[in-house]
N, C-alpha and C positions, 0 to 999 in steps of 0.2 A: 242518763246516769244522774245519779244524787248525791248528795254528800254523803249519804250512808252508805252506797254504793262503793262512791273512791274510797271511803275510810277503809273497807273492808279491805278492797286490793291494795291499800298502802298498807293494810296493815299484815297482807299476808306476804307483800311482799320483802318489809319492815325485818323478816329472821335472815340474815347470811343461809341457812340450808338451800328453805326457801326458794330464794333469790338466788343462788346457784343453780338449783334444779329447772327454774325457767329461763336462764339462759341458756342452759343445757339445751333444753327442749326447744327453744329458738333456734338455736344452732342446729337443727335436726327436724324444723321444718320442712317441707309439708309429711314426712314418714313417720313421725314420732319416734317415741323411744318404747321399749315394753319397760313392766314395772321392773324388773328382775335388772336392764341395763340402767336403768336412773337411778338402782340402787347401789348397784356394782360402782358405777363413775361417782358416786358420791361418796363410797366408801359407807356407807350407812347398814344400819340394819333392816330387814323386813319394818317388824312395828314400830319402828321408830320413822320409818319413812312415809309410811301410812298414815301416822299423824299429818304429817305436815302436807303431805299429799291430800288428804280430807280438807286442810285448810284451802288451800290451794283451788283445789274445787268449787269448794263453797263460795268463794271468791268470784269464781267468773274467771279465773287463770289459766286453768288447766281443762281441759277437755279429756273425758277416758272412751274408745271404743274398745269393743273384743273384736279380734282378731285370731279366730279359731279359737286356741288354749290361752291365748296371751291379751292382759291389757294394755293396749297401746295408750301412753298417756301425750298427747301433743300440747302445744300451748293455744292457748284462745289470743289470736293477735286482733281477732273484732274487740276482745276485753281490753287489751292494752289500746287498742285507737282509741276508743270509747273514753278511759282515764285520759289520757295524752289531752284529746279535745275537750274533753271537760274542764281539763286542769289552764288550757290555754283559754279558753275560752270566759271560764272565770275570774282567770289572774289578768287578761287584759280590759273586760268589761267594755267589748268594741271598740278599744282602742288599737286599731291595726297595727300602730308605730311602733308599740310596747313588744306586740307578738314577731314582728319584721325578722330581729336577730334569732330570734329562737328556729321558726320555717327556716330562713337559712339555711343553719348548721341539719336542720333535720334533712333537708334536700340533696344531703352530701353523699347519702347512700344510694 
């Protein structure tokens, strides 16, 4: 990953819909969700979801298979490791001691 890389998934992650819709989808790993219930649970409309669904994608966030008639959309948690390490990896600059408290708390789940 590159800085244009995370810019992009911070910045898709950056809208509240968004960022609802992939914790959603996190919540609902490894099955996914179809487009029709990410819509439903957000309260949203078809094209309006689609946008931010497009973003999303593009991003590296969101994964779509078909599934018969239906696209299942799941989250990309290789995308989110990928930003996570990047982000830690950056901010501590091999300094383990900086990164110490962050592992931690991430260790708790």
């Amino acid at each position: 990953m590159d800085i244009s890389d995370a810019l992009s998934v911070l910045s898709a992650l950056g809208h509240s819909t968004r960022l609802d819709a992939f914790r959603l989808l996190i919540k609902h790993e490894p099955d996914g969700l179809s487009t029709g219930e990410l819509v439903e649970a957000l309260g949203l409309t078809q094209s309006t979801f689609s946008t931010h669904l497009a973003v999303m994608v593009k991003a590296g966030l969101v994964l779509t298979e078909k599934r018969g008639r239906q696209q299942i959309q799941r989250a990309n948690l290789d995308g989110l490791r990928e930003l996570m390490v990047y982000l830690a990896k950056d901010c501590c600059q091999g300094r383990a001691e900086l990164c110490e408290p962050l592992l931690a708390e991430l260790t708790c789940c």
